[in-house]
C-alpha positions, 0 to 999 in steps of 0.5 A: 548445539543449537543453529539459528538461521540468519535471515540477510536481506537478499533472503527476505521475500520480494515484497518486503524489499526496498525499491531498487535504489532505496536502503529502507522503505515502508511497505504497507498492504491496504484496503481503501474501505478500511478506516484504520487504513484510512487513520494510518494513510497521512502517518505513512505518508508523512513518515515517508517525506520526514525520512525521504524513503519510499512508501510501497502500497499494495493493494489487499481488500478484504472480502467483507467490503463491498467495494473495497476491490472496484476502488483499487481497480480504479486507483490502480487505472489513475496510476497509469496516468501517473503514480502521483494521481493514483496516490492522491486517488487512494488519499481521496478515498480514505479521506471519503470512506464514510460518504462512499458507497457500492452505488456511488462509487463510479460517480465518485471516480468520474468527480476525482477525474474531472477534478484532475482534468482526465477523461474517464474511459466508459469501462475502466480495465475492460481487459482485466488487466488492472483487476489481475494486478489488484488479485495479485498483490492480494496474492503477495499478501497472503503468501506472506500470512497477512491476515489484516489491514493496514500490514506495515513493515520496514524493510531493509536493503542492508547486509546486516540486522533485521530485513524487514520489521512488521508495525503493529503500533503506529505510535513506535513508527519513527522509533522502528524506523529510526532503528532499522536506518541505525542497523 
């Protein structure tokens, strides 16, 4: 006799549940210098106000950008003032990859605040705090196996079916997520 584990939603890793409140949610684990990442941000966010569900972003720069890391330290910092302007931080930058370089970076954070009218400290994260917070959803990610970006699930909260799905074709999106809301 052949037994098969069932996977229930109060079984899936932490990271791959919805939001307190949230039935189902997508989940995607980013690098702000990554152009498919930058291609899939606006499908993710659109696919999230069509359903009214939320989009988790986590942040998971790979090693080979060079500056991938310092722009997540810096949306996680416009996070603080809200997690609005920390998301249209991460927009702006995927938006400006090509034009954004290691060197330019920091003017490119001073211009996005002006822009929203707040005051930059002279060093953002002086306590590292921010930068742990990057490291640790890296950490997330790893744990769970993710070895590219953009990773995108769909997670479930429900009792039943599948908790979680990962996208690996951006062109099923609203099929995979009308599936997982059936379930």
């Amino acid at each position: 006799c052949l037994l098969s584990a069932a996977v229930f939603a109060q079984d899936a890793p932490e990271a791959l549940r919805p939001p307190k409140g949230a039935q189902v949610a997508l989940v995607v684990f980013e690098d702000l210098q990554c152009p498919q990442c930058g291609r899939v941000a606006p499908l993710l966010a659109q696919a999230s106000k069509t359903y009214k569900i939320p989009l988790v972003q986590h942040d998971f720069p790979l090693p080979m950008h060079n500056w991938s890391f310092d722009a997540a330290v810096m949306a996680r910092d416009f996070d603080t003032h809200s997690k609005e302007v920390g998301n249209e931080f991460r927009d702006h930058v995927f938006a400006h990859q090509m034009e954004i370089t290691p060197q330019n970076l920091r003017a490119f954070e001073e211009k996005f605040a002006a822009e929203h009218k707040i005051a930059l400290p002279f060093v953002v994260d002086p306590d590292g705090k921010l930068a742990a917070a990057v490291r640790a959803d890296k950490e997330v990610g790893l744990g769970l196996k993710i070895d590219h970006t953009p990773t995108i699930y769909i997670v479930s909260g429900k009792h039943t079916g599948k908790p979680y799905v990962e996208v690996t074709d951006t062109n099923q999106l609203y099929i995979m997520i009308d599936a997982m809301v059936k379930q």
